[in-house]
GULO-332349 format. One line per 8 residues: number of its first residue (from 1); their letters; for each residue x, y, z of C-alpha. Coordinates in nm, 3 decimals. Last residue first. Example, Ala and Ser with C-alpha at 12.3 -4.5 7.8 and 13.67 -1.06 7.14 Angstrom:
! residues 2
2 = sa = 1.367/-0.106/0.714 | 1.230/-0.450/0.780
//
This chain:
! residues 375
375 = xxxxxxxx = -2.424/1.241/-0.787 | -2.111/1.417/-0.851 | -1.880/1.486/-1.127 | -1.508/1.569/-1.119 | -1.353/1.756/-1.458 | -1.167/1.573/-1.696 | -0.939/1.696/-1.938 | -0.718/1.480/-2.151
367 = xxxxxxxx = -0.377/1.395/-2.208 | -0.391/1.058/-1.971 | -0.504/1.263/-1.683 | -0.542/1.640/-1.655 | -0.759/1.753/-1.377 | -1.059/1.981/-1.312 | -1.123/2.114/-0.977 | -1.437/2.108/-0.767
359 = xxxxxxxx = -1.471/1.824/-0.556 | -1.131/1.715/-0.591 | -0.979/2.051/-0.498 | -1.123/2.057/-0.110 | -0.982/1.689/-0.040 | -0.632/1.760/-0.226 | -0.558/2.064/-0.051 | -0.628/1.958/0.313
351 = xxxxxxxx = -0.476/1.570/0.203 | -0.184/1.749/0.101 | -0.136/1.979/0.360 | -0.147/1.701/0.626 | 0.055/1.453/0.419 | 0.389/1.622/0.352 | 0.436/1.625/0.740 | 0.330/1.253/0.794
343 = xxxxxxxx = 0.483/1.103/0.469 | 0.820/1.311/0.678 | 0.830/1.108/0.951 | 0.664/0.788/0.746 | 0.995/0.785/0.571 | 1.223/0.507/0.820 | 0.948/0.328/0.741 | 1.073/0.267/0.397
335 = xxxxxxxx = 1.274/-0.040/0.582 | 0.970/-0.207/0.646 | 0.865/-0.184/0.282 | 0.870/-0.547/0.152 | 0.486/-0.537/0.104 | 0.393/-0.832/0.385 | 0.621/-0.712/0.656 | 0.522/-0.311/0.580
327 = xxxxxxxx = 0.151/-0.442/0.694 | 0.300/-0.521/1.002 | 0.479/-0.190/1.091 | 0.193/-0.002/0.888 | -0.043/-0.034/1.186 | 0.143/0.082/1.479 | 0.281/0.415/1.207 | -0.095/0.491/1.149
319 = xxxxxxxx = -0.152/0.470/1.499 | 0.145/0.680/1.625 | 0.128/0.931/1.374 | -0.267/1.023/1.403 | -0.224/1.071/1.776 | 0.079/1.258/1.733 | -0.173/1.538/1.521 | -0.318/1.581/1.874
311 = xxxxxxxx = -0.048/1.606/2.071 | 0.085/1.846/1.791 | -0.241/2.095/1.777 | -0.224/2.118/2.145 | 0.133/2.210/2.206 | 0.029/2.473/1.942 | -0.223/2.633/2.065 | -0.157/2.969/1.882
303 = xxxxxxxx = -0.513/2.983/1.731 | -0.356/2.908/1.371 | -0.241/2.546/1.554 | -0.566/2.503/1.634 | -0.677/2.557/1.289 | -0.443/2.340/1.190 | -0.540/2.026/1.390 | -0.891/2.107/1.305
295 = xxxxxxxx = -0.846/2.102/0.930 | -0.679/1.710/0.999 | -0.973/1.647/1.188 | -1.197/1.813/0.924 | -1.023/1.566/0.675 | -1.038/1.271/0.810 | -1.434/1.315/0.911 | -1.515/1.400/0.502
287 = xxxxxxxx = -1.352/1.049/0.412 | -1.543/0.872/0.710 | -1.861/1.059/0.612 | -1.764/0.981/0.230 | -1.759/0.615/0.329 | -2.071/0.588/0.534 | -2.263/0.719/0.187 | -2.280/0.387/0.061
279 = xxxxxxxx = -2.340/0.477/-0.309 | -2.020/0.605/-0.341 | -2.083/0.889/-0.647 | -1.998/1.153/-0.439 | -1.603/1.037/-0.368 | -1.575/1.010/-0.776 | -1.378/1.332/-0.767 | -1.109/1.224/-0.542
271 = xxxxxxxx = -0.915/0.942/-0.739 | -0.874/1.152/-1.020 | -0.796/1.483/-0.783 | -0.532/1.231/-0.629 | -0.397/1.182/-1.013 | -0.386/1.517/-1.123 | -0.173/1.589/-0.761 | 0.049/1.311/-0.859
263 = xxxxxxxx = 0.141/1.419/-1.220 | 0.188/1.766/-1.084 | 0.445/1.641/-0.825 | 0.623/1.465/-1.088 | 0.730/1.114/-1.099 | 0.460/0.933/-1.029 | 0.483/0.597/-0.891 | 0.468/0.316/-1.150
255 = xxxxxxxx = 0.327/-0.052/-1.053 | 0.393/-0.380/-0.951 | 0.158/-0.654/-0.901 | 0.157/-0.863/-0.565 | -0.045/-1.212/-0.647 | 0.319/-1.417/-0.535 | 0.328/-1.243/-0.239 | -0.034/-1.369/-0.140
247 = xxxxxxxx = -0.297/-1.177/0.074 | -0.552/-1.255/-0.222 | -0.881/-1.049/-0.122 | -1.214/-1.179/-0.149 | -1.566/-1.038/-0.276 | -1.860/-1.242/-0.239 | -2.159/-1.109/-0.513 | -2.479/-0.968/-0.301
239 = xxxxxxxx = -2.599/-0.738/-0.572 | -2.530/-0.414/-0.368 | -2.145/-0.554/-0.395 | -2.116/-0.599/-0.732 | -2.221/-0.215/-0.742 | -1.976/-0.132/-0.519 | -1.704/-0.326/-0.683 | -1.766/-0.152/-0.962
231 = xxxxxxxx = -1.722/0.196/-0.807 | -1.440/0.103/-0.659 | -1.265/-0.044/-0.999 | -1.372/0.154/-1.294 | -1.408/0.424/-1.089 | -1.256/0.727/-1.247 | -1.310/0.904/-1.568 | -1.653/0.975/-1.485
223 = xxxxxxxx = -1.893/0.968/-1.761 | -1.961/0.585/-1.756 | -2.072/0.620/-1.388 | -2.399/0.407/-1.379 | -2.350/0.241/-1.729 | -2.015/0.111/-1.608 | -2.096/-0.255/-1.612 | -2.484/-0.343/-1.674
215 = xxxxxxxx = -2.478/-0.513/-1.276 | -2.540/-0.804/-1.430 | -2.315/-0.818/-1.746 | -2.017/-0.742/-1.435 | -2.173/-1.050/-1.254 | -2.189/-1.278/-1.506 | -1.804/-1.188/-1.644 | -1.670/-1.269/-1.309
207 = xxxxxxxx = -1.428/-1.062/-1.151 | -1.087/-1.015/-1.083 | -0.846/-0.760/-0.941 | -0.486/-0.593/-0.956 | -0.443/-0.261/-1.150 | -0.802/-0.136/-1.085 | -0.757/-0.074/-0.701 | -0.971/-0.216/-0.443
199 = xxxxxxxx = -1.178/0.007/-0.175 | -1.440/-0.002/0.058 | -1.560/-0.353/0.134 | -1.720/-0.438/0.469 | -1.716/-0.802/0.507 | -1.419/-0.766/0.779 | -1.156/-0.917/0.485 | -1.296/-0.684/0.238
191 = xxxxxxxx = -1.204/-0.412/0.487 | -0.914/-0.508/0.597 | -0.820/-0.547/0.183 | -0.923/-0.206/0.130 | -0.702/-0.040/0.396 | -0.383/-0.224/0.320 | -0.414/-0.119/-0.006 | -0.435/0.242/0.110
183 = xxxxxxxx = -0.123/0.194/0.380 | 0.061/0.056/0.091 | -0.035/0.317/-0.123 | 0.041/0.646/0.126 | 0.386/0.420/0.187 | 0.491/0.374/-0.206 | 0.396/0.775/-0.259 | 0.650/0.878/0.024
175 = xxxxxxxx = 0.904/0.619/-0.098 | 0.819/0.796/-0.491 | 0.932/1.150/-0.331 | 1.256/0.997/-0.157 | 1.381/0.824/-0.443 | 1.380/0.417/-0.655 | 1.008/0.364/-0.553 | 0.802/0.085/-0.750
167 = xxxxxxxx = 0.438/0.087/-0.574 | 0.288/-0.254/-0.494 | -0.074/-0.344/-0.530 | -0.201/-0.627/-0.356 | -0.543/-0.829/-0.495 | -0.925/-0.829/-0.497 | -1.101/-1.075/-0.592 | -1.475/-1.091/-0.708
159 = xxxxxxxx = -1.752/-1.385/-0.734 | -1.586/-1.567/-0.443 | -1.597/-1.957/-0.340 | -1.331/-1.889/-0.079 | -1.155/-2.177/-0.249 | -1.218/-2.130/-0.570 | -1.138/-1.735/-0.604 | -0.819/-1.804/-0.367
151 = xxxxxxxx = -0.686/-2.047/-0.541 | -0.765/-1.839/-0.894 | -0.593/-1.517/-0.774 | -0.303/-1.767/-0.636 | -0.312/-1.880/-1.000 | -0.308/-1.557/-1.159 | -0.010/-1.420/-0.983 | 0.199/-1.713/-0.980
143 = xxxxxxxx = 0.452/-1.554/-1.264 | 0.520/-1.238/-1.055 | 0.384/-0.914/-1.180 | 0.455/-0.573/-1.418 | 0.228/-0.244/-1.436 | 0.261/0.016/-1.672 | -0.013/-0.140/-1.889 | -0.327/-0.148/-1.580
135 = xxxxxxxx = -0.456/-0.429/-1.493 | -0.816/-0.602/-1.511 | -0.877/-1.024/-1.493 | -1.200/-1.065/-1.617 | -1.323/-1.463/-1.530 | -1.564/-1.723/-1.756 | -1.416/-1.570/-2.083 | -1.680/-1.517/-2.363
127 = xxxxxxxx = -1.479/-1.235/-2.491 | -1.572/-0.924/-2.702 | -1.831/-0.770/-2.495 | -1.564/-0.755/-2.172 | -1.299/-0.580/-2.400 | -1.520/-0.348/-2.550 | -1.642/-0.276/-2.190 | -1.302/-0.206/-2.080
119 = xxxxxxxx = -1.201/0.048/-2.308 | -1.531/0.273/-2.262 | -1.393/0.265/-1.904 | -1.083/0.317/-1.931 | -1.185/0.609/-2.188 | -1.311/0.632/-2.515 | -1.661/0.562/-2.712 | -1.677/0.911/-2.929
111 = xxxxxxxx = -1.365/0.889/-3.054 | -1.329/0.563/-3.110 | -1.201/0.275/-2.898 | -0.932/0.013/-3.023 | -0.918/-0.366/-3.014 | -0.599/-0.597/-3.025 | -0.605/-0.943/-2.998 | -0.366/-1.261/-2.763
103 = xxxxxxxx = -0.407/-1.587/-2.752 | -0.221/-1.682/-3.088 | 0.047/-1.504/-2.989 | 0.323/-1.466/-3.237 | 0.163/-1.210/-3.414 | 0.001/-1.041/-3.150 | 0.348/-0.884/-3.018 | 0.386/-0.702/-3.369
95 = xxxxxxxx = 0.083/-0.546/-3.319 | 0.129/-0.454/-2.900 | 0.476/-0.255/-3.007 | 0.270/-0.084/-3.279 | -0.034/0.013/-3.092 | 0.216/0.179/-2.783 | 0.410/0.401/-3.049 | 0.289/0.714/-2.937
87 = xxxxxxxx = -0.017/0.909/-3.006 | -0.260/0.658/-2.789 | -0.641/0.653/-2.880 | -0.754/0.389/-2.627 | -0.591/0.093/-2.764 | -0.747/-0.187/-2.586 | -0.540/-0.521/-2.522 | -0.702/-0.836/-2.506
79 = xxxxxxxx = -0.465/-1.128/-2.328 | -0.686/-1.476/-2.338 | -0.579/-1.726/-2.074 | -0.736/-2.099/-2.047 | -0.548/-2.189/-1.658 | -0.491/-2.532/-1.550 | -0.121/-2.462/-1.534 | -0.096/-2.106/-1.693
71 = xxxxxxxx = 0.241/-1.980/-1.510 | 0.271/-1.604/-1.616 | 0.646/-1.558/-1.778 | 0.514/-1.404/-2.082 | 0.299/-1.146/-1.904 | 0.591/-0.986/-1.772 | 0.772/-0.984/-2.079 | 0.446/-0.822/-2.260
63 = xxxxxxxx = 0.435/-0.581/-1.920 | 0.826/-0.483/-1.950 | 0.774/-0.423/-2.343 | 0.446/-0.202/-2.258 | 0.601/0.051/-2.030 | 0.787/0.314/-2.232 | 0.522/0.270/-2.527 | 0.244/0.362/-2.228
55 = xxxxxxxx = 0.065/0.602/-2.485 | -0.301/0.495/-2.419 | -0.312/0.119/-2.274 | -0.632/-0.049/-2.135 | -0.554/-0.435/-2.044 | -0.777/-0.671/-2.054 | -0.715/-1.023/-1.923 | -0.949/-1.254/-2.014
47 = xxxxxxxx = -1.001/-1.547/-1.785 | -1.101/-1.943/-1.895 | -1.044/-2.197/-1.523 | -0.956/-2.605/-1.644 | -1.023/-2.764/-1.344 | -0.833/-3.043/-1.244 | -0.778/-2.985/-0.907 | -1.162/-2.948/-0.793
39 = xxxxxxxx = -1.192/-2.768/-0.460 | -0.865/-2.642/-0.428 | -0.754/-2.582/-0.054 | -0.605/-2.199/-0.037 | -0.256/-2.258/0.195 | -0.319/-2.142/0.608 | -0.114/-1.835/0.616 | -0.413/-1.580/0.440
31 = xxxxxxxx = -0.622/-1.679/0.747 | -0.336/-1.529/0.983 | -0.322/-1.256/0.778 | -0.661/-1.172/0.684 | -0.736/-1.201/1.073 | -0.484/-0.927/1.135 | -0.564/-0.706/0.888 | -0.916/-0.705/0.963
23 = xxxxxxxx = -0.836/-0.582/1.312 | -0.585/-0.369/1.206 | -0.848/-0.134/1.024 | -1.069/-0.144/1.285 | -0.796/-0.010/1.494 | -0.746/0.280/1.223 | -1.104/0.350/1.267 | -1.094/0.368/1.663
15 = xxxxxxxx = -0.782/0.618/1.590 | -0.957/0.812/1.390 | -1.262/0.867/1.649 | -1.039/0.935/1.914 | -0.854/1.192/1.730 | -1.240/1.380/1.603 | -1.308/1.372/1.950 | -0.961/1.542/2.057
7 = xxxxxxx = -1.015/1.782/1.767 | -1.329/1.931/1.926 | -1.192/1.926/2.295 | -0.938/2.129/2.164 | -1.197/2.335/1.962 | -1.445/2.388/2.234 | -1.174/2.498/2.491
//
């Protein structure tokens, strides 16, 4: 049968990719247990940290507490936070926190200059800050998360770091969404860690101001609502700057699931419109691939082979599930394992819907409209 035999191929192929995947895992973990040697001790390092915000009032006191408690030993820290045209309360809260912190400002986009991305750049332009360290306002971290950014940075000699990302999940529906991220973090630092970067995610990295003035910043993509962390790290990439990922508990940053299934669907169709704009076009292949195997599994299934169809789809299961059980070791999340049952069921129609809607569909994110755009 052509479309058996079809699917099986297309099952094969995922699972070689998934083994790839635990490959680089593997060797970032056992290089990631030997302790980041310092190259000069007494180095002084100077980051900015920006941080977009647009109505995140709920969220900003945990972040200003969170930020509060960062260890600075050796470290010349500058906290700019960018009002992109919030309606709530969120400007207030960050005014009266800049008045007893002499290292921290305030800047604000305009109408016709907003976005993340419009946000960022005035935050880059206005410092003279040796490092950018980007993440988002409803995120929180451990005090030691900029210095084992830093250790790592020095001793790995990198340009660009890349660091864990950690979903908050208190119910069933955000312990689906905290597995899909883990397994998606997981993903990108493999890859960085094989020399083949795909993926790092905007609420926990670092890069050098040099090389983001370099590659002109967002100029590319400035349109597109999304990308202000793959996308860059693409083009940082094309210009031959070492990227790095910090495999260090005390570098994990926290971060909000969504709560609503709409709010979660806007933000997949966020992440999937800027899939044309890769430059390397081996990733949307692999992305594309994913997806007609997962098509194929239920088109067999819609042929009445459905003995076939769940073989098959078991092939998917048991790899990704051999592959999460040590990355879950690292995250804290072994015991939301126990959820990758039903992650597997809610996934297949979700990935089907999500992957044909992102290249079309317009979305709702942050109280605006976007709509995807391709290359």
């Amino acid at each position: 049968m052509v479309l058996g035999v079809t699917t099986a191929i297309f099952a094969f192929g995922y699972a070689i990719l998934v083994l790839f995947f635990a490959k680089g895992w593997r060797k970032l973990t056992k290089r990631s247990e030997l302790a980041p040697v310092s190259n000069n001790k007494d180095a002084v390092h100077s980051l900015a940290l920006l941080i977009p915000f647009r109505n995140e009032s709920k969220h900003l006191p945990f972040l200003i507490d969170s930020i509060d408690q960062l260890i600075l030993t050796g470290i010349d820290l500058e906290v700019i936070w960018i009002n992109d045209q919030s309606e709530d309360s969120s400007e207030l809260l960050i005014e009266n926190a800049i008045k007893v912190r002499k290292s921290w400002k305030l800047l604000r986009t305009t109408p016709d200059f907003e976005g993340k991305k419009a946000a960022l750049t005035l935050g880059v332009l206005s410092t003279v800050k040796e490092w950018i360290v980007c993440t988002d306002a409803d995120c929180s971290m451990n005090p030691f998360w900029l210095l084992d950014m830093l250790k790592v940075a020095e001793a790995e000699n990198a340009d660009v770091v890349s660091g864990p990302v950690l979903l908050k999940a208190f119910n069933w529906f955000e312990r689906l969404q905290s597995l899909e991220f883990m397994s998606l973090n997981a993903i990108g630092a493999s890859c960085i860690e094989l020399r083949n970067p795909v993926i790092v995610n905007g609420a926990n990295w670092m890069y050098k101001r040099e090389a983001w003035l370099k590659v002109d910043g967002f100029k590319a993509h400035q349109q597109l609502a999304s990308g202000d962390d793959d996308l860059l790290m693409h083009q940082f990439l094309s210009k031959g700057y070492k990227i790095s990922f910090c495999l260090k508990k005390g570098a994990i940053v926290e971060t909000q699931a969504c709560k609503t299934f709409q709010e979660l669907l806007n933000q997949r169709l966020r992440w999937i419109s800027k899939s044309g704009r890769y430059s390397r076009k081996d990733i949307t292949l692999i992305l594309a691939s994913v997806w007609i195997y997962l098509a194929l599994v239920v088109c067999l299934a819609m042929a009445g082979h459905w003995l076939i169809a769940l073989v098959l789809w078991l092939v998917k299961w048991t790899v990704d599930g051999w592959f999460l059980r040590s990355v879950s070791e690292f995250y804290g999340l072994r015991n939301s394992l126990k959820w990758l049952s039903l992650v597997q069921v809610f996934y297949l129609p979700y990935v089907l819907v999500v992957g044909l809607l992102g290249n079309f569909s317009f979305y709702q994110w942050k109280g605006r409209r976007h709509r995807p755009m391709k290359a």
